[in-house]
GUPANU-95423 format. One line per 3 residues: their letters; for each residue x negated, y, z negated of C-alpha. Coordinates in steps of 0.001 Angstrom, whole numbers, always signed. Example, Ala and Ser with C-alpha at 12.3 -4.5 7.8 and 13.67 -1.06 7.14 Angstrom:
BEGIN
as) -12300:-4500:-7800 ~ -13670:-1060:-7140
***
This chain:
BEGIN
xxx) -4478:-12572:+28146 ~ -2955:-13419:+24928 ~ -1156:-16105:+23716
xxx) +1492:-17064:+21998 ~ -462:-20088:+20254 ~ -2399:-22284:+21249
xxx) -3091:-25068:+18243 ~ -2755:-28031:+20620 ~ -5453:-26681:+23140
xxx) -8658:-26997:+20356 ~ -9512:-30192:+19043 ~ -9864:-30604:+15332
xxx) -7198:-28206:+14090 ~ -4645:-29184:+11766 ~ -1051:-29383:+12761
xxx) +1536:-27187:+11463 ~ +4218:-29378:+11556 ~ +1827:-31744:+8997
xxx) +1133:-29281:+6210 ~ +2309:-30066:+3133 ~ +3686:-26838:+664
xxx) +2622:-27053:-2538 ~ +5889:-27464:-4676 ~ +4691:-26717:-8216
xxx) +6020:-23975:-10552 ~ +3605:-21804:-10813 ~ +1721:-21769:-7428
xxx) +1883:-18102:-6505 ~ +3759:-16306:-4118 ~ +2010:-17915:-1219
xxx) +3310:-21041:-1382 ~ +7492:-19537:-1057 ~ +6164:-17422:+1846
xxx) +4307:-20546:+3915 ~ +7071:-22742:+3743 ~ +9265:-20343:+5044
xxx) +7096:-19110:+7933 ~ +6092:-23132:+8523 ~ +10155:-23398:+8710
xxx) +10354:-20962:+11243 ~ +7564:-22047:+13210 ~ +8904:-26104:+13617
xxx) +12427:-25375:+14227 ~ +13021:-24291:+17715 ~ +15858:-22187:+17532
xxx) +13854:-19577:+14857 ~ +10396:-20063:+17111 ~ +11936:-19215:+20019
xxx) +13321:-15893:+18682 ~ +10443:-14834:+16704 ~ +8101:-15384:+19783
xxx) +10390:-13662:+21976 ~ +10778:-10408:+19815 ~ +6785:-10605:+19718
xxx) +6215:-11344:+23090 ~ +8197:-8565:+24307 ~ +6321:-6071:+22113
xxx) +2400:-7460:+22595 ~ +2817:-8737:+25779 ~ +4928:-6397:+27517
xxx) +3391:-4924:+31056 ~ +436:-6285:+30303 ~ -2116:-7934:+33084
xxx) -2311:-11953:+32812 ~ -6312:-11152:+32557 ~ -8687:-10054:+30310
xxx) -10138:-11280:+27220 ~ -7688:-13172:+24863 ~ -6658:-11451:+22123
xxx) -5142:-12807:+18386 ~ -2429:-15098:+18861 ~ +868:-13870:+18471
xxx) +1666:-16285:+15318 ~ -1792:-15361:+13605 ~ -183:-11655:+13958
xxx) +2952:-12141:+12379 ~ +1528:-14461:+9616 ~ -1397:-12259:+8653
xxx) +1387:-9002:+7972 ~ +3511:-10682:+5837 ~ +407:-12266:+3903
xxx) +7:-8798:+3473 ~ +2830:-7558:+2452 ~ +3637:-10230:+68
xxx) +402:-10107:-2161 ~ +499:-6562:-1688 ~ -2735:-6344:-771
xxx) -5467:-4649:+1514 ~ -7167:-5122:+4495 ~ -10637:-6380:+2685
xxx) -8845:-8881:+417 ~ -6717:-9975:+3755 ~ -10053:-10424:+5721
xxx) -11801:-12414:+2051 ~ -7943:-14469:+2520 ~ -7329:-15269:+6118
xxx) -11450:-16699:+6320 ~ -11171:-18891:+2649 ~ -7536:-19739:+2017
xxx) -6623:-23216:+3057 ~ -3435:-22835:+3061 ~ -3052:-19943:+5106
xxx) -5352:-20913:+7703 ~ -3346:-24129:+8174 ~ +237:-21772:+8117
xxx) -2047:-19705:+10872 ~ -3386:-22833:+12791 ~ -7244:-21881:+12683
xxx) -8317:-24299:+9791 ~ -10352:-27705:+10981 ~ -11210:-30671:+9933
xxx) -14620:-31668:+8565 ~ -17637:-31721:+11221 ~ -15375:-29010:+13606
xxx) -16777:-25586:+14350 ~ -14805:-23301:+11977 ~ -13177:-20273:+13676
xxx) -13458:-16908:+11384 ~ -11693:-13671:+11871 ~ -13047:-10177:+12066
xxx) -12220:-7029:+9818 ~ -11506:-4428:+12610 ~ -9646:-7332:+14748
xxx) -7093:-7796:+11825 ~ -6682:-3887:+11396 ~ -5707:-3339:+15401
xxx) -3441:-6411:+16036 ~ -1273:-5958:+12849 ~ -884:-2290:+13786
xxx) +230:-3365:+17060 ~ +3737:-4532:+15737 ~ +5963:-1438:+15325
xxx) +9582:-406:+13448 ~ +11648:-1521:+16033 ~ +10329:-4800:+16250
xxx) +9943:-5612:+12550 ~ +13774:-4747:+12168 ~ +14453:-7272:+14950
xxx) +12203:-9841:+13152 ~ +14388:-9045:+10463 ~ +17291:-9852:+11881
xxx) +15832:-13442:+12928 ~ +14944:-13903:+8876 ~ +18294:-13059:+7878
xxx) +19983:-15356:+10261 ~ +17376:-18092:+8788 ~ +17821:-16861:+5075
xxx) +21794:-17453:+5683 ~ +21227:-20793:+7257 ~ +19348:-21763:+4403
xxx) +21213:-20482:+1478 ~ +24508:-20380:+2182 ~ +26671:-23203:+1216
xxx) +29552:-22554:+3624 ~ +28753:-20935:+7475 ~ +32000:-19175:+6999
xxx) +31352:-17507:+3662 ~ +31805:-13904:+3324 ~ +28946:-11745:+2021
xxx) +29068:-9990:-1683 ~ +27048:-7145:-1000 ~ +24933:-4381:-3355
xxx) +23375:-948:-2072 ~ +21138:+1543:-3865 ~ +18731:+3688:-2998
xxx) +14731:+4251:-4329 ~ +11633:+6238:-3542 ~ +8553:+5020:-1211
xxx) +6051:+6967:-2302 ~ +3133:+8555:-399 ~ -228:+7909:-527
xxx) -502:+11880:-1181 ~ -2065:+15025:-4247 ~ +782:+17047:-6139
xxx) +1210:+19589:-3766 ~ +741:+23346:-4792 ~ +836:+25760:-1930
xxx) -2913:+27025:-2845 ~ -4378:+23661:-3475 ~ -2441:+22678:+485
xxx) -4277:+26113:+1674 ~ -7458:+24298:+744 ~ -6771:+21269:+2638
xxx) -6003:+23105:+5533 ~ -9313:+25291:+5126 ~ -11460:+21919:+4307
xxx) -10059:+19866:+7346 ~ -11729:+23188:+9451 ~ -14727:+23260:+8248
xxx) -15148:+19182:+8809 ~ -14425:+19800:+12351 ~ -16863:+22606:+12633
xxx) -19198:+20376:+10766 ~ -18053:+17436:+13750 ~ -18491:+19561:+16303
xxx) -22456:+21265:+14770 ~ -23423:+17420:+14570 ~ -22803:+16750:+18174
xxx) -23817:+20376:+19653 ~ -26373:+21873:+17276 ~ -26825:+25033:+19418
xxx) -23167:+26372:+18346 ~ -24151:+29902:+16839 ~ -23047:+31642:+13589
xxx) -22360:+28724:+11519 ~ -26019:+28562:+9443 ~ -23805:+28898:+6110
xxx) -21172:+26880:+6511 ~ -21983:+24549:+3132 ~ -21813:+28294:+1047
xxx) -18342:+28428:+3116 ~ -17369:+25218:+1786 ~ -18354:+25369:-1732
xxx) -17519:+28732:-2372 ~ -13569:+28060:-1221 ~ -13137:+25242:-3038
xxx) -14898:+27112:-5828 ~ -11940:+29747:-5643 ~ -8915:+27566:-5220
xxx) -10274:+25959:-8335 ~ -10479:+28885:-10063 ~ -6751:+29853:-9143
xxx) -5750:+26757:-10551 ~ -7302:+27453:-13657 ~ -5481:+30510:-14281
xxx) -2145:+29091:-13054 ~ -2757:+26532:-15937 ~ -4027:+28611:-18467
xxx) -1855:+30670:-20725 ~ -2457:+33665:-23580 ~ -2477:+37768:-22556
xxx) -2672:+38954:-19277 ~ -2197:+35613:-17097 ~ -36:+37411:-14204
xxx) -3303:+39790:-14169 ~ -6134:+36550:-13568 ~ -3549:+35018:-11344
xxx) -3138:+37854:-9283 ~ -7045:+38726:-9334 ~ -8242:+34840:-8588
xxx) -5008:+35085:-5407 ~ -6666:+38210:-4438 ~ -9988:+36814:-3975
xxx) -9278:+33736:-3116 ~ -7173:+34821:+93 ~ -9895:+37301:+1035
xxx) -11675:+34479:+1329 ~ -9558:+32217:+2820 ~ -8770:+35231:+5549
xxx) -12344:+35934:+6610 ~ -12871:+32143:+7029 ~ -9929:+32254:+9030
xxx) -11160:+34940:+11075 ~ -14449:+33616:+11722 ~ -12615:+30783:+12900
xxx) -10668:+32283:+15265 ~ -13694:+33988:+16942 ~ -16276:+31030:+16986
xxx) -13687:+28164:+18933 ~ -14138:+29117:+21461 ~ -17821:+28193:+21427
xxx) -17123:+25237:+20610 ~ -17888:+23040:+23534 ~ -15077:+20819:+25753
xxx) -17379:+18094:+27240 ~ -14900:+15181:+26929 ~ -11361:+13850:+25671
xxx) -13021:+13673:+22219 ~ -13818:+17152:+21825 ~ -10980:+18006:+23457
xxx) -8798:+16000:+20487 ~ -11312:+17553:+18179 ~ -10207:+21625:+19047
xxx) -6422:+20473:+19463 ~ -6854:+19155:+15654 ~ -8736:+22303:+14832
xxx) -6009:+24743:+16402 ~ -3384:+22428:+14719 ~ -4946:+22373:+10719
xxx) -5409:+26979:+11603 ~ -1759:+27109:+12185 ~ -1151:+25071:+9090
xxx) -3691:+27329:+6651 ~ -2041:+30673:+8476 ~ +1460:+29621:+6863
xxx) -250:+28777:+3726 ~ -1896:+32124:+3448 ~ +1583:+33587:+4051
xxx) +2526:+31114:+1219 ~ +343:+31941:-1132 ~ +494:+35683:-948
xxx) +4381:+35630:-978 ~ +4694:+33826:-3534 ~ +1542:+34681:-6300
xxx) +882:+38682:-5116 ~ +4894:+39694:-4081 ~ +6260:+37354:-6376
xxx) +8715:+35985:-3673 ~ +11233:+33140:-4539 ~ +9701:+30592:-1608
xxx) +12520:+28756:+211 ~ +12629:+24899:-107 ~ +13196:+24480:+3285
xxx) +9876:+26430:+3870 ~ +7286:+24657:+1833 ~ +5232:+21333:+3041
xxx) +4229:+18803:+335 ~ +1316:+17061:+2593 ~ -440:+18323:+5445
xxx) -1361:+15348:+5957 ~ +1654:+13122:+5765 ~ +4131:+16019:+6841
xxx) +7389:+13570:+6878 ~ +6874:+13779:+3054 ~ +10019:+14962:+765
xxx) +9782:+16522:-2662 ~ +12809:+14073:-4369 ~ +13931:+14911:-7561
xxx) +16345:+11756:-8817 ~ +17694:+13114:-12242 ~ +15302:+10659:-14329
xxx) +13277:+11650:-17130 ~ +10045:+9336:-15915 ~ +8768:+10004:-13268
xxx) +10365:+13267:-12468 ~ +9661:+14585:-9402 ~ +8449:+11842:-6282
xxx) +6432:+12797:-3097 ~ +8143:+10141:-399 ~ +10932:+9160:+1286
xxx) +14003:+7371:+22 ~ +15110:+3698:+1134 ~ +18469:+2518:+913
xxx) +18453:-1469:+643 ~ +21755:-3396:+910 ~ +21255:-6662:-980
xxx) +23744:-9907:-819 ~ +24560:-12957:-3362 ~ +21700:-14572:-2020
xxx) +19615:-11795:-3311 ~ +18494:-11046:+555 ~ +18193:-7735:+1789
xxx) +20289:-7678:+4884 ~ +19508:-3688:+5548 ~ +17392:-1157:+4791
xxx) +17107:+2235:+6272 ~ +14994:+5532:+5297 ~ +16504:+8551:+4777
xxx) +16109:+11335:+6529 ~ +16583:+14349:+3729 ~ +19698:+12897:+3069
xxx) +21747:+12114:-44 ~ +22973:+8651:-641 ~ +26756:+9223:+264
xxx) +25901:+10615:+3720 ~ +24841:+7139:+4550 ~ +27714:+5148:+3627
xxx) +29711:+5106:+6602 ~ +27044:+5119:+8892 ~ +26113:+2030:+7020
xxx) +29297:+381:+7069 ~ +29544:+689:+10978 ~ +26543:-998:+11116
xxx) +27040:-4022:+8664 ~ +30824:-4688:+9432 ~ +30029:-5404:+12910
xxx) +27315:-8762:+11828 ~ +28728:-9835:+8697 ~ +32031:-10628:+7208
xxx) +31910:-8930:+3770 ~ +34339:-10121:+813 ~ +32785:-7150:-1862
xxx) +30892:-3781:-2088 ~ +29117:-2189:-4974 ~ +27861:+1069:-5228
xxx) +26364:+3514:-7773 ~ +28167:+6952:-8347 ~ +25590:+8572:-6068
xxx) +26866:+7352:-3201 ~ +30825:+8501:-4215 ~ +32835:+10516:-1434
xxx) +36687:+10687:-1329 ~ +36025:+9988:+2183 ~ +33961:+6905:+2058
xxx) +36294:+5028:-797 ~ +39493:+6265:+1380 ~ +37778:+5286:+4792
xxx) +35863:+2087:+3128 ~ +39250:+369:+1374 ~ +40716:-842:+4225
xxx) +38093:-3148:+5344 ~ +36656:-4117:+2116 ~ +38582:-6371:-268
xxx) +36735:-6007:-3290 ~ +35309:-2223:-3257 ~ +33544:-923:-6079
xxx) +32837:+3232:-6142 ~ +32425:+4770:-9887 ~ +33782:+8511:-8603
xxx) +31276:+10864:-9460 ~ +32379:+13207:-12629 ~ +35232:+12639:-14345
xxx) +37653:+10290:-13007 ~ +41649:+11271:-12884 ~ +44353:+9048:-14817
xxx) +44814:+6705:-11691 ~ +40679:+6560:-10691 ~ +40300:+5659:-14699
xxx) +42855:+2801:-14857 ~ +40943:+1520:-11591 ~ +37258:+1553:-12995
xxx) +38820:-162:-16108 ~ +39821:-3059:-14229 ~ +38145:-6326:-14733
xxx) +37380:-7329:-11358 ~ +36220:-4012:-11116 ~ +33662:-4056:-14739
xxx) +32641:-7388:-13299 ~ +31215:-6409:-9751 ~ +29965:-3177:-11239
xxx) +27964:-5481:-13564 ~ +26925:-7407:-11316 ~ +25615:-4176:-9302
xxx) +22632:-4116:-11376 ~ +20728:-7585:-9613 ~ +19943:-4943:-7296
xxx) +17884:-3329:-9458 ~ +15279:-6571:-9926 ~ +15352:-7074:-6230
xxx) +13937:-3175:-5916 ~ +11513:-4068:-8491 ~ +10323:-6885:-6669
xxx) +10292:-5230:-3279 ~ +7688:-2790:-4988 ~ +5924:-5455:-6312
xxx) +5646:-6126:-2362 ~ +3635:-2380:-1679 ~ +7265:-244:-1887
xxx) +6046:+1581:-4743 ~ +3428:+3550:-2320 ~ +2787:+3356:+942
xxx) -1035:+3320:+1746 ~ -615:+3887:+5579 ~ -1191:+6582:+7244
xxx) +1457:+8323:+9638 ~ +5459:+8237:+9722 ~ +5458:+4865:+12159
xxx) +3324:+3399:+9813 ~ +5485:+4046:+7079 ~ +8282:+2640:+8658
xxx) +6702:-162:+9910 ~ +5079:-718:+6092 ~ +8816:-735:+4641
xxx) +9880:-2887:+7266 ~ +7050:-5235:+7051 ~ +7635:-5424:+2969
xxx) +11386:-5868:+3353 ~ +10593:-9258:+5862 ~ +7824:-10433:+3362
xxx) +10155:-10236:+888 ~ +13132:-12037:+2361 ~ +10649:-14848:+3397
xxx) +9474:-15410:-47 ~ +13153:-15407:-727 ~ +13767:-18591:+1733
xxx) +10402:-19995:+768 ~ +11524:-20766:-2860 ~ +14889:-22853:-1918
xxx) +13198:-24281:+487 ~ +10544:-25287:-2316 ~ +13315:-26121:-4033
xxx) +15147:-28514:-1649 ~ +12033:-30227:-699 ~ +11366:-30976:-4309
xxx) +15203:-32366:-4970 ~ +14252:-34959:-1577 ~ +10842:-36209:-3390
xxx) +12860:-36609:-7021 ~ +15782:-38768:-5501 ~ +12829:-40593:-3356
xxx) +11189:-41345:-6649 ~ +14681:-42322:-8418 ~ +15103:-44338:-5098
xxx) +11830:-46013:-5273 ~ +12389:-46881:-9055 ~ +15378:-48318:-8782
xxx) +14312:-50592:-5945 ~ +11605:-51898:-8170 ~ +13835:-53000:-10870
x) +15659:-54474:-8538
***
């Protein structure tokens, strides 16, 4: 069974509650992000939450037998370690076996002449995964509550908040509808390849490599004439699209006709030809695609085309700006406060920034008592300022176009120059949030993605608290000192 953590039970192990943070400048990011988790793990009121929110997740319906699994505090440590040196699993593994420091944050380092305990690659990969969306944003929730208790100088001190909105990239090619039919046609042929390996008998599939290389050598070729210019480039296009869906049809065919002999012997195989029918549905709309588009010289929809067939959730964004232009992702929305913590963050769902406005509000004006609200024009509605006003003191909403006499006069305003300049701190905390893996996601599937974002938002917040915690710990040792100095002159 596993267990929330067990330090005291195994002799040797350094305490927690006895690690000392390293407090110099330039120490790294680790240092901010242990001495906020150490926080959290020797005051009661945050341990209790954060072991509750992971306890209900992990150990939810599960039998009080069994093997013991990774402690529920090694979990949470080892994702934001993560997520804060924006790293991957190999350097996690190299980190959570050599670095002091995080082995005493996790509990697992020992003293001299005590058997060492080291963790395993595969181990780390399926107990990180096993935290989800929903629980990150609760953890979330706990680090907020902390970051305020921290920070704040008054309990009763209204937030100054800041929202924009950025792209999360995917781990995915520029999409072209030919190069996507290719994917579709190479993810076949590895599962006929799969299934060959395991049931050599399967007939009809002797040439499969000449299969292979010969439509990839055609999609290739298309692209070449796409790029290309001089006389007679609608003619090459049109003959390498000819070819290459002839192709592309007969493997299609084939494909159609041989599944069946592909054998159904167990749950694996039977994943195997689900995958199989799944990626021939896929190239069948790509073929459709493809010959709309390059031989009938169709106008394809937006709402039509996929950008991964992979990573399906992804969203062709295009943002206005000259660098980069065009982003293959999802957009985040982060609301930042004076403290410079993000205190929500939601993905959007092929939705423009003011959609989310009010949705937001709801959401935030129920937790936190907010003095001020800045916005970028993106996120201007006549609805939102009119609806928005009456429960926020200090709004700030440049309209969207040109602004009337009376909007004009407004935006002139100082208060309302000075919290629009102040709008732009958001800016350095998006910068630093892709410092912490936002700028592309490496994970695979849409709850990993969310998870990822969530993950990175927490690690980020932490590092946050870490620093004035650094901070106030290092103010206590200087007046010590000044203490201890002016006793000895005494």
């Amino acid at each position: 069974m596993r267990k929330r953590f067990e330090q005291q039970l195994v002799l040797g192990q350094i305490p927690i509650e006895e690690i000392i943070i390293p407090t110099a400048k330039r120490c790294g990011k680790l240092p901010a992000l242990c001495a906020a988790l150490k926080e959290i793990f020797i005051t009661p009121k945050w341990n209790e939450k954060v072991f509750k929110i992971l306890d209900n997740k992990i150990n939810n319906n599960k039998k009080k037998t069994g093997r013991p699994g990774m402690d529920l505090w090694q979990i949470f440590v080892l994702a934001q370690v993560r997520m804060c040196l924006n790293t991957n699993y190999d350097e996690l593994l190299h980190i959570s076996n050599n670095d002091h420091l995080i082995r005493k944050i996790m509990g697992v380092e020992s003293g001299y002449g005590f058997e060492r305990y080291e963790f395993k690659y595969q181990t780390i990969i399926d107990n990180v995964s096993l935290l989800d969306d929903e629980t990150v944003k609760e953890l979330n929730a706990v680090i907020i509550e902390l970051g305020h208790d921290v920070l704040k100088k008054k309990e009763t001190a209204a937030l100054r908040l800041k929202t924009d909105s950025f792209v999360v990239e995917n781990n995915v090619h520029f999409p072209t509808d030919y190069n996507l039919l290719w994917d579709c046609s190479r993810k076949c042929l590895d599962t006929v390849f799969w299934f060959l390996d395991k049931y050599p008998e399967i007939p009809e599939w002797r040439k499969i490599r000449n299969w292979h290389n010969e439509t990839k050598s055609m999609m290739r070729a298309l692209g070449e004439a796409n790029k290309s210019g001089g006389k007679n480039k609608e003619i090459r296009v049109k003959d390498a699209s000819k070819a290459y869906l002839t192709k592309v049809r007969a493997l299609e065919k084939k494909l159609y006709k041989s599944k069946q002999d592909f054998p159904v012997n167990d749950n694996t195989d039977l994943a195997k030809l689900i995958g199989l029918e799944h990626f021939m549905a896929l190239m069948a709309k790509h073929i459709d695609l493809v010959d709309r588009r390059l031989l009938k010289g169709e106008k394809i929809p937006h709402e039509e085309k996929m950008f991964s067939i992979f990573e399906e959730y992804t969203e062709w964004i295009t943002k206005g700006k000259l660098r980069p232009n065009v982003e293959l992702g999802k957009k985040l929305a982060v609301t930042t406060d004076q403290y410079n913590l993000i205190v929500d963050y939601y993905i959007m769902e092929n939705e423009a920034d003011s959609e989310i406005v009010l949705p937001l509000a709801d959401r935030l004006l129920e937790i936190f008592k907010i003095r001020s609200w800045s916005f970028d024009k993106g996120f201007w509605h006549k609805d939102n300022k009119y609806l928005l006003k009456d429960y926020i003191p200090e709004l700030t909403m440049p309209k969207k176009g040109k602004p009337n006499k009376i909007e004009k006069e407004e935006e002139n305003a100082p208060a309302f120059k000075r919290l629009r300049n102040k709008h732009s701190a958001i800016e350095s905390n998006i910068n630093e949030l892709e410092h912490k893996g936002l700028d592309r996601c490496p994970d695979k599937g849409y709850p990993n993605f969310k998870r990822y974002i969530g993950l990175a938002v927490a690690a980020y917040n932490l590092q946050r608290i870490g620093k004035r915690l650094i901070e106030i710990e290092k103010l206590k040792q200087q007046q010590e000192e000044q203490g201890r100095q002016l006793r000895q002159a005494a």
